[in-house]
Every structure is written in C-alpha cells, then in structure tokens.
C-alpha positions as CSV (number, residue, x, y, z in Angstrom):
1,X,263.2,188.8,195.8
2,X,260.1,190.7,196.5
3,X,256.5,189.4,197.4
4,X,253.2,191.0,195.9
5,X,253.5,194.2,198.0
6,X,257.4,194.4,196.6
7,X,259.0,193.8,200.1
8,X,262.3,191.9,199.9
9,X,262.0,188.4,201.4
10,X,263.4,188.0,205.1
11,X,265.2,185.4,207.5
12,X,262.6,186.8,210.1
13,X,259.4,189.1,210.1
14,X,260.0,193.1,209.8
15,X,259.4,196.2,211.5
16,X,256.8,197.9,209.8
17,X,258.1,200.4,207.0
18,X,258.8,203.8,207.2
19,X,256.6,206.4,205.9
20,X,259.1,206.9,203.1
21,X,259.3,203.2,202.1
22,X,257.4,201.9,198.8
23,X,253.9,202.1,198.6
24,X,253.3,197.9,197.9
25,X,255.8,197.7,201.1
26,X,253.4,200.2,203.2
27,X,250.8,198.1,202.2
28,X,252.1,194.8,202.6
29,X,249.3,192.8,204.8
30,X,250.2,192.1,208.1
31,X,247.5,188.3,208.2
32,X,246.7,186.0,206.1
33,X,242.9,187.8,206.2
34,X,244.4,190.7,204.5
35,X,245.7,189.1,201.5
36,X,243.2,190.0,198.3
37,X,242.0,187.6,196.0
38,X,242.5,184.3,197.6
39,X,239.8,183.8,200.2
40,X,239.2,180.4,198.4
41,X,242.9,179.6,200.0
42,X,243.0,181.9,203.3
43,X,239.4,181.1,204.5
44,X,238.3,179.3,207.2
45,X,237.4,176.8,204.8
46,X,240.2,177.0,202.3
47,X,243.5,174.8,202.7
48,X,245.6,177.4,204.5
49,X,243.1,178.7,206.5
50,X,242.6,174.6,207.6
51,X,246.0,174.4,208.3
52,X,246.8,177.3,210.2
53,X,243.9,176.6,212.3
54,X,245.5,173.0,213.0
55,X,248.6,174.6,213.9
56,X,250.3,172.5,211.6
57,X,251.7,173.2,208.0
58,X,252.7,170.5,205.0
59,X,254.7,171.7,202.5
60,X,253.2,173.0,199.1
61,X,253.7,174.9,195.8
62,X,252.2,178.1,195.4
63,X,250.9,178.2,191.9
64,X,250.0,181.1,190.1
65,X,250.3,184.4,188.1
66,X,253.1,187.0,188.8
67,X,251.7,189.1,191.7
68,X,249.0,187.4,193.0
69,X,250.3,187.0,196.8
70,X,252.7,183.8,196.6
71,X,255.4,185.6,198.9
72,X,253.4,187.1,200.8
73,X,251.7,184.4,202.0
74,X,254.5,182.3,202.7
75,X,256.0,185.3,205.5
76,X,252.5,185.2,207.1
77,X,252.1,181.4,207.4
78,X,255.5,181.8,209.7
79,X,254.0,184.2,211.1
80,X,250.3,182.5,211.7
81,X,252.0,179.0,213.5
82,X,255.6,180.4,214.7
83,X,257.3,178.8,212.6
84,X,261.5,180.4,211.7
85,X,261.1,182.1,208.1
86,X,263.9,181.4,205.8
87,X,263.8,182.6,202.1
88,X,265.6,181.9,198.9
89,X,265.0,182.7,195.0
90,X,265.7,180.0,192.5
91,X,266.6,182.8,190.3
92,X,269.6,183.9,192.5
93,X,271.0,181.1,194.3
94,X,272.8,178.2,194.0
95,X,273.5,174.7,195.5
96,X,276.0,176.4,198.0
97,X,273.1,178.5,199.0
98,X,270.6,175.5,199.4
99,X,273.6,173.3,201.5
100,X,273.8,176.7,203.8
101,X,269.8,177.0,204.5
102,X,269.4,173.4,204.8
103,X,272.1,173.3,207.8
104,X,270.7,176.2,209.3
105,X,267.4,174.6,209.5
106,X,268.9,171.5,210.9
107,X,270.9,173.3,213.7
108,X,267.3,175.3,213.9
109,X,265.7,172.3,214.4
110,X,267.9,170.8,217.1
111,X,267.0,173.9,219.1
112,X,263.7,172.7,218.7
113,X,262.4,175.6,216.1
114,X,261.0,174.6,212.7
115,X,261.5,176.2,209.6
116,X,259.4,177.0,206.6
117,X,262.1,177.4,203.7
118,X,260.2,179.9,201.1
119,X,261.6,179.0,197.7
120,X,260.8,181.7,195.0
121,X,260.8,180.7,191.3
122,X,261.2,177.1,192.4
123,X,260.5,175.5,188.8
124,X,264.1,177.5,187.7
125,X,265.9,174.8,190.0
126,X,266.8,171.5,188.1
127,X,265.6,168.5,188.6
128,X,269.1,167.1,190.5
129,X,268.5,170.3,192.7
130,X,265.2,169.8,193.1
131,X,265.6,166.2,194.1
132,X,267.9,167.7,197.2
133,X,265.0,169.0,198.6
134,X,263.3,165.5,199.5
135,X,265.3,164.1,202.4
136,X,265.2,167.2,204.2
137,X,261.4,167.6,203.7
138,X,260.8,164.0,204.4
139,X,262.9,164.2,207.7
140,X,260.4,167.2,208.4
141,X,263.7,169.7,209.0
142,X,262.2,172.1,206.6
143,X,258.6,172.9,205.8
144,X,258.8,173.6,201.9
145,X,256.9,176.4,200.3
146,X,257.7,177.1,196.4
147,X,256.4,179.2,194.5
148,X,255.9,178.8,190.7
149,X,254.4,181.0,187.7
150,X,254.7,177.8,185.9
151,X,252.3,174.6,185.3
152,X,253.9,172.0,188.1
153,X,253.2,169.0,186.5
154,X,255.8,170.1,184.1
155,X,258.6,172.3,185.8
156,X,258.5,170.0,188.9
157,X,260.0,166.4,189.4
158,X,257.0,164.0,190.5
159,X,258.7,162.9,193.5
160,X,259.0,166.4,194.8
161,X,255.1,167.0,194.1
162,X,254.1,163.6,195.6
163,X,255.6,165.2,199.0
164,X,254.0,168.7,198.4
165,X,250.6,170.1,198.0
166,X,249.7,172.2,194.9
167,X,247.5,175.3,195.3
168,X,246.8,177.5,193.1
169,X,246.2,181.5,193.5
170,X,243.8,183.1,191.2
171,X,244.4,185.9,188.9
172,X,243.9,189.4,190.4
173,X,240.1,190.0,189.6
174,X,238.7,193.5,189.5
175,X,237.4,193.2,192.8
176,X,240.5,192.6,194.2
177,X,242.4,195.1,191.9
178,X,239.8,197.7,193.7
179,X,240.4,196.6,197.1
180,X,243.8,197.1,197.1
181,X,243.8,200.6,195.2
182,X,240.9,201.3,198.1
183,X,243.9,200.4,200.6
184,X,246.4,202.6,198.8
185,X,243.7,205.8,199.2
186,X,243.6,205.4,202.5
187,X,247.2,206.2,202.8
188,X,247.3,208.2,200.3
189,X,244.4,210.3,199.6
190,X,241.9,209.6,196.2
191,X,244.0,208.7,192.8
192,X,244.0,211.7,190.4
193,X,241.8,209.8,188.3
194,X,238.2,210.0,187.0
195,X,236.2,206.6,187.4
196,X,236.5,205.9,184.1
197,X,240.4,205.8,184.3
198,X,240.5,204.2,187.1
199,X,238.4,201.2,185.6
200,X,241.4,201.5,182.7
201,X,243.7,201.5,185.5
202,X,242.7,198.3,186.8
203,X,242.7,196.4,183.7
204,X,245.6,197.7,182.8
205,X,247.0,196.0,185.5
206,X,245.8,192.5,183.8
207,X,245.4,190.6,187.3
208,X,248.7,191.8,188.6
209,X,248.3,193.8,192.0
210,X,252.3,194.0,192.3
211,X,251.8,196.0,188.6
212,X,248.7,198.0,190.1
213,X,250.1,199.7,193.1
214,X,253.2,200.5,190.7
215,X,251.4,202.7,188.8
216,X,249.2,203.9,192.0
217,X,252.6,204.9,193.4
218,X,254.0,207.1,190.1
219,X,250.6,208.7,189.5
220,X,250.8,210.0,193.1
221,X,254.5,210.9,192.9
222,X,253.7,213.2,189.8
223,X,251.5,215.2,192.1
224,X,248.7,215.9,188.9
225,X,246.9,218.8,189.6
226,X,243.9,217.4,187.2
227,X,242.1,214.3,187.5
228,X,243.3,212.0,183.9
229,X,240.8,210.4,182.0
230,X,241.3,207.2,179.9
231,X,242.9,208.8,177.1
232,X,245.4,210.8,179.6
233,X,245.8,207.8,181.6
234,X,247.0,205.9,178.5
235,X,249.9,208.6,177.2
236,X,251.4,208.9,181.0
237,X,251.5,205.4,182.0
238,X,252.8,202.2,180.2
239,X,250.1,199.6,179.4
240,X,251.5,196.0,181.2
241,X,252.3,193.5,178.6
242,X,250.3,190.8,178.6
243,X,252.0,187.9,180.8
244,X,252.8,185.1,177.9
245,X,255.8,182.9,177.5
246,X,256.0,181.3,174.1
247,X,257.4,177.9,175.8
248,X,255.4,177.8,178.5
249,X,252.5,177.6,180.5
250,X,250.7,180.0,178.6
251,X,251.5,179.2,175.3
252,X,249.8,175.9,175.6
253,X,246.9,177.4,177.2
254,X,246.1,179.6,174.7
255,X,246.6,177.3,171.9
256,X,244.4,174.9,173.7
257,X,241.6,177.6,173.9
258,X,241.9,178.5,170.2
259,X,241.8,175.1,169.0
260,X,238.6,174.0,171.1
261,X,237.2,177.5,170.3
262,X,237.3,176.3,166.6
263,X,236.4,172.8,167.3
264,X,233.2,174.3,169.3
265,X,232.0,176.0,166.2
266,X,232.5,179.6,168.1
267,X,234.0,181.6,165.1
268,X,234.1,185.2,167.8
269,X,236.0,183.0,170.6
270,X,238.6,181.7,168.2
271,X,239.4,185.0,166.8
272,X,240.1,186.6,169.9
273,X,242.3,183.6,171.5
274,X,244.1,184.2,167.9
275,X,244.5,187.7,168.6
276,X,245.9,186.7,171.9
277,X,248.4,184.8,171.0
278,X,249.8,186.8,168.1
279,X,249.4,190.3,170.1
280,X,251.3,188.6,172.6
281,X,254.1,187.9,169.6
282,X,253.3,184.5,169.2
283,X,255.5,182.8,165.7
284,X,252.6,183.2,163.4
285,X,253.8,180.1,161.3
286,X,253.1,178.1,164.7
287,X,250.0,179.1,164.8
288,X,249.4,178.1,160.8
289,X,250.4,174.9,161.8
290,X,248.0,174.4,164.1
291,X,245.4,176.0,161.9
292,X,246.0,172.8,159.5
293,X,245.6,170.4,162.1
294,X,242.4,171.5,163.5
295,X,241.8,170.9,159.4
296,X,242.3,167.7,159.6
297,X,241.8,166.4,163.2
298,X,238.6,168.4,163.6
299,X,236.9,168.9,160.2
300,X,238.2,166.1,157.7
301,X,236.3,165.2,155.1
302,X,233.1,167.2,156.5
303,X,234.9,170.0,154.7
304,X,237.6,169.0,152.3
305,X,238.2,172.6,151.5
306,X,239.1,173.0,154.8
307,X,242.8,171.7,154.2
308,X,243.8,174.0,151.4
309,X,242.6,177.0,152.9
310,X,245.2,176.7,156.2
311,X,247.8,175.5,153.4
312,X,247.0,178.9,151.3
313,X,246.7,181.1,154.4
314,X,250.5,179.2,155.3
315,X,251.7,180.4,152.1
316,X,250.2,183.7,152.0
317,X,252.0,184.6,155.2
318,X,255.3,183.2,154.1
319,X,254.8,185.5,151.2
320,X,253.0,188.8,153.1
321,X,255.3,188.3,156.5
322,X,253.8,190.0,159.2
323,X,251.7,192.1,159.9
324,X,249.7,192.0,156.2
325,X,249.8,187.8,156.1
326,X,248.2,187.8,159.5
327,X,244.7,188.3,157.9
328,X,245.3,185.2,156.1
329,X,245.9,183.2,159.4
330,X,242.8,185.2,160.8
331,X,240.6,183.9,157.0
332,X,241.4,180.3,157.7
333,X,240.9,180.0,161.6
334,X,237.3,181.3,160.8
335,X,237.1,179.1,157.7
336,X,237.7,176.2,160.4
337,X,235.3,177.6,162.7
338,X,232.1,178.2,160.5
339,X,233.1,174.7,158.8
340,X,231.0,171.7,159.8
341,X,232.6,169.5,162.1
342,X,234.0,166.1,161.7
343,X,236.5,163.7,163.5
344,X,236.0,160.7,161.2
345,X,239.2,161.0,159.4
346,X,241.3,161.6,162.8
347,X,239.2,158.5,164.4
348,X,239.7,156.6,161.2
349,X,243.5,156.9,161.7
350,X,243.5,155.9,165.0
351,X,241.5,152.9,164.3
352,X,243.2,151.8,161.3
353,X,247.0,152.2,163.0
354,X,245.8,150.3,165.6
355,X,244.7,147.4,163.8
356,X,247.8,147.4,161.7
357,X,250.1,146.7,164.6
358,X,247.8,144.6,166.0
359,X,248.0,142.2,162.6
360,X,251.6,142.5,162.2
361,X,252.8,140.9,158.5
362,X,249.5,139.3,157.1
363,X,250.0,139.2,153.3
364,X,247.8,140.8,150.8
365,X,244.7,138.3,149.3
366,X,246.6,136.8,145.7
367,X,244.3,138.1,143.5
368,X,245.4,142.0,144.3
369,X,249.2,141.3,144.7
370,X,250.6,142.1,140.9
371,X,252.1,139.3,139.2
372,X,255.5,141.0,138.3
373,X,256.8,137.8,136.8
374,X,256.0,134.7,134.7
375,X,256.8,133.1,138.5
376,X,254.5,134.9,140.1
377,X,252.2,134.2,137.7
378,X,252.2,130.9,137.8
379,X,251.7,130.9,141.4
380,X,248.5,132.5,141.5
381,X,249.4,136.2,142.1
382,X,246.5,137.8,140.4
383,X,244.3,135.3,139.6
384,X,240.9,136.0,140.1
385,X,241.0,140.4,139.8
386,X,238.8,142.3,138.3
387,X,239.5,145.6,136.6
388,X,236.7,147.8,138.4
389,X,236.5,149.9,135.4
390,X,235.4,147.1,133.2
391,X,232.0,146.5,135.5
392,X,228.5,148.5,134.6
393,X,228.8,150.2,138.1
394,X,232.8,151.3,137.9
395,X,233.2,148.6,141.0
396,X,233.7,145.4,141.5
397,X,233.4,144.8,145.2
398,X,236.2,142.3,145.3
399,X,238.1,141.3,148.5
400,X,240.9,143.6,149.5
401,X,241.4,142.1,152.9
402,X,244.3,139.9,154.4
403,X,243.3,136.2,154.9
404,X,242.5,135.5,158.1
405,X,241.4,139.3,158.9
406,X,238.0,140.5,158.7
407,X,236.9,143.7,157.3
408,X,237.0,146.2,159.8
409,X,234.8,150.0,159.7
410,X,238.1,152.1,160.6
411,X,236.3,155.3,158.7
412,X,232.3,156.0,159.7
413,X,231.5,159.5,157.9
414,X,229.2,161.8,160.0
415,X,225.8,163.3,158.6
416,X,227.1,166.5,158.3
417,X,228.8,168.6,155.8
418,X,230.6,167.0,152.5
419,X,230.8,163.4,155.0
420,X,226.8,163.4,154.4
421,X,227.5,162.3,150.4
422,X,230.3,160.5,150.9
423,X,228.2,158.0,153.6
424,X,225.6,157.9,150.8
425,X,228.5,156.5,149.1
426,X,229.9,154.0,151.2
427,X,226.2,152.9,151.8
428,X,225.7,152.3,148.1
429,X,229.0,149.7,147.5
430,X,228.2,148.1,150.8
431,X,224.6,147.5,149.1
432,X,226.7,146.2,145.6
433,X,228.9,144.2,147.9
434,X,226.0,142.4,149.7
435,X,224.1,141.3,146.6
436,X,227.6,140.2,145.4
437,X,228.7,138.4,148.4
C-alpha cells in the first residue's frame, strides 16, 4: 500500500529515505503544510488543520481521486497529535487481519497510547466487515481513517458514516501538479523538457501527482541529452488513462453531466461529456439509452421528432458497431440538445400515476364502457355516447371521467416548440367543452 508520494504504509513513522530510494518517496512531505492541493483541508481554517490544532482527531473518510494525498495525510495526522500509526489495505487484508489490529490497539490503548487505524480502499470491505469497525470506534480504541476513491454514500454502510466525518480531497489542479514537479527539480536538477512539454506533462498527469512524479522520475532516469517537446514527450511517455469505472462513481457523474448538459440546451458541453464517456470505453448502447430518455423526460412533445431520432441513432449503431455508429449517438445527443425543451410529458406522467393510485377502482362513466352484450345493454352501458366523428367539429366534448372524480390538468404543454400548437389545441376543446357544458 503506498500513499501519494508511493511510500509503503507503516506501523510507525520512517527514517527519511535514502538517496537511492524513489523519487515520490524522496519527496514524501514531512507536515501536513507540505501536502499540495488541499489547503482547503490542512489550513488553519480547514477541518484537519482545526483538529490538529485541538489536539484531538475524530475519525473520517478520506474521499477522493487516486493520488491526491489520502495516505499521506493519514501518517502525518499521527504524526501532528502523537497518536500510534497502524495501517491496513482493504485490498489486501482480511477479517484475521482486522481482529489482529483491533487487539493491538486495545493492548495499545491500555498502555495508555491511541491509535489512528489507516484503512486504504475502505469501500472494498463489506458491509458485515465494515460494521466490525463500530464498537471499536465507538469505545474510542481506534481513531478510524479510510480512505475511498469511491462516492461514500454508496460503498459505505450509514452507520459507519454516521460515526465518521467525510472530507473530500480535490483533484490535482495545475497549480499543484507544478508545485510538486518544482519540488522534484530541486532534487533533481530542471526536467529535460521545454515549457511547452512540461505543460503536456502536467495534464497528462490528469490530477494525479502519484502519476506525475512517475514520469518525472523515468524522464530523469533516461538521462536525455535534449530538451522533448510535446510531440517527443508524447512518443516516450504513456499518456494516463483517464480515471473512469463503468459501475461507479464516475460513470454516474459523467452521465449526469451529459444529460443536464442536453437538458441546458448547451449542444458543445454535451458533446464533450459524450466524448468522455465513450473515450473512456463507456457501452455505447448505454449511452443510446440514455439518449432516448432525455427524449422523453426532457423534450416530449416540444419536439416529437426527438424520440425517433435516439431510436434511429440506437439502430444505426447496432448496425455500424463501433467506432462508425458512434456518429449516430453523437447526431442524436445534439438533436436533443438544439431541440426545444419540455418536461410536460414527464410531469404529465407523474401527475397522472399519482392520481391513479390515489383513486384506486373507480369505474369508467356508462356511456364510454362498450355494451358487449344484450345485458350490458340493457343496463345502460353506452347510453348516452356520441361518435365524435359524427359532430361538425370531429369532437364531442363528452365526459370521460370516473363518477365521483373530477377532471384533473395532468398534461400543461409549454409555449415552446411543437407544445406551442398543441396548447392552441387543448385551448380550443376546452372552449367547445365550455359552451357545451
């Protein structure tokens, strides 16, 4: 288990390196000041920085992307209130292992030393092991610090989060990206890099300073006799992949971003959060999916089009495969985007299955229930229709509501798009209707 500097995780605080360790272990940071990028935590007026001034730690969850500081941080919060550090990855241990650091922390504790108990990758755990963290952090023997790449409110139980803080670590920016290649100079000597590949450099690194001094270290250890530019920069290192987990945490961002991208009429935006996702090897037929229900939930009958366009571009892609059907996906997400706008028809639903569970079994008005036989008939089933098509205006505003149910507005068409003539519509019968009634 290694933190953002790519030290391995200790019971207790090391020696500093040696001059041939790793370059992200040379550079570790020895405080909590030193740590780039989350000031907003570490500061005098962040969280940690409160605490740690208080002397006095709760547990939390260290949320955020892979090599942002998470392990580090939790070593120098030991360090910063003298607290025993104990560390364990989700990834490589078991319940044996969490039985063996919870009774070292007890007999710890009887000594009168406290521990913080780093967990890495805590969201791996299951919920059962995750639940035999409470009564140890409840009786205060361990002070719990996980750390997660993923969203807690779904890998973590709620009763573990209601005993924990959650605080989350920014993405890398390129500020901080520079600071810490700045650090690795000044052990080093410059980067064999002109300024314009160093920029590449850095956002190659997409937020990930672990990533960043990676490369820093094999571009030094290839001793380059020339500075690369861009293009050279390109060919001798490998560009990161993009962090993205197709059932996870970033799946669901990015499909939230596209689809409020379209629904805010931003044609650009929507592109590129498509690009994102399928760059990043998202199934393109979830993403077609999705496509038709922005159609409907977003655009409805504002742009009846709409529908059969996602439907085509679904079918075209099923029949291209990838990477020639991807244009059709790309068509129809900007259809949706330059369309006019309209949540009648979701709204509409929403009202309408409402008021159906709501007025559970009321029976159809006789005269539109079919009289299927002489019985029937007799009864009254039917009596009193009219055939629509038999009146001068093709409608006969008859009653198509249950007795003892009033007619309800479930669907209210905007003024935009298509919606504007069907409301002239619907304006027009209710206008028939009134002279009738």
């Amino acid at each position: 288990m290694t933190d953002l500097f790519g030290q391995d995780a200790p019971e207790a605080p090391r020696d500093a390196p040696s001059d041939d360790a790793p370059l992200a272990d040379r550079l570790r940071p020895a405080t909590l000041a030193e740590v780039v990028g989350q000031e907003h935590l570490t500061g005098p007026a962040g969280a940690i920085g409160r605490m740690v001034a208080a002397g006095k730690l709760a547990s939390m969850i260290l949320w955020g992307p892979p090599g942002t500081g998470k392990t580090s941080i939790a070593r120098l919060l030991a360090d910063s209130v003298g607290m025993r550090y104990a560390a364990i990855s989700a990834v490589f241990s078991g319940v044996a292992d969490l039985k063996q650091a919870f009774a070292e922390a007890e007999k710890m504790a009887k000594a009168g030393r406290k521990t913080l108990l780093f967990v890495d990758e805590i969201h791996r755990f299951n919920r059962a092991q995750q639940d035999g963290f409470l009564p140890y952090v409840e009786r205060g023997v361990v002070t719990l610090v996980g750390a997660t790449t993923e969203n807690p409110s779904f890998a973590l139980n709620a009763a573990l989060l209601s005993r924990a803080q959650v605080l989350v670590l920014n993405r890398l920016d390129e500020a901080a990206l520079a600071a810490l290649l700045e650090k690795a100079e000044a052990l080093e000597g410059p980067l064999p890099l002109t300024p314009e590949a160093r920029e590449a450099l850095i956002a190659q690194a997409d937020g990930d300073g672990r990533f960043l001094l990676g490369q820093a270290e094999t571009l030094y250890s290839a001793e380059l006799t020339e500075a690369l530019d861009p293009a050279g920069l390109g060919t001798f290192l490998q560009r990161r992949v993009a962090v993205y987990d197709k059932d996870r945490d970033g799946h669901y961002n990015l499909i939230s971003a596209l689809h409020k991208s379209v629904r805010g009429s931003d044609p650009q935006a929507a592109l590129y959060w498509l690009a994102r996702m399928l760059v990043a090897g998202e199934e393109p037929l979830f993403l077609a999916r999705r496509l038709v229900r922005m159609a409907v939930e977003d655009i409805g009958m504002a742009d009846p089009h709409a529908l059969p366009q996602c439907m085509a571009a679904m079918e075209a892609y099923r029949f291209l495969g990838s990477p020639e059907g991807e244009l059709a996906l790309v068509q129809a997400c900007l259809y949706l985007a330059t369309a006019p706008k309209s949540n009648a028809v979701y709204l509409a639903q929403k009202a309408a299955w409402k008021a159906a569970k709501e007025t559970g079994s009321l029976m159809p008005p006789m005269n539109i229930v079919n009289p299927a036989t002489g019985l029937m008939e007799k009864l009254g089933y039917g009596k009193g229709y009219t055939y629509d098509h038999d009146t001068p205006e093709g409608f006969s505003g008859d009653n198509y509501w249950p007795e003892g149910m009033a007619p309800e507005a479930f669907y209210t068409p905007v003024e935009r798009g298509f919606e504007r003539e069907v409301r002239k519509r619907l304006d027009y019968w209710d206008k028939l209707r009134g002279e009738r009634g």
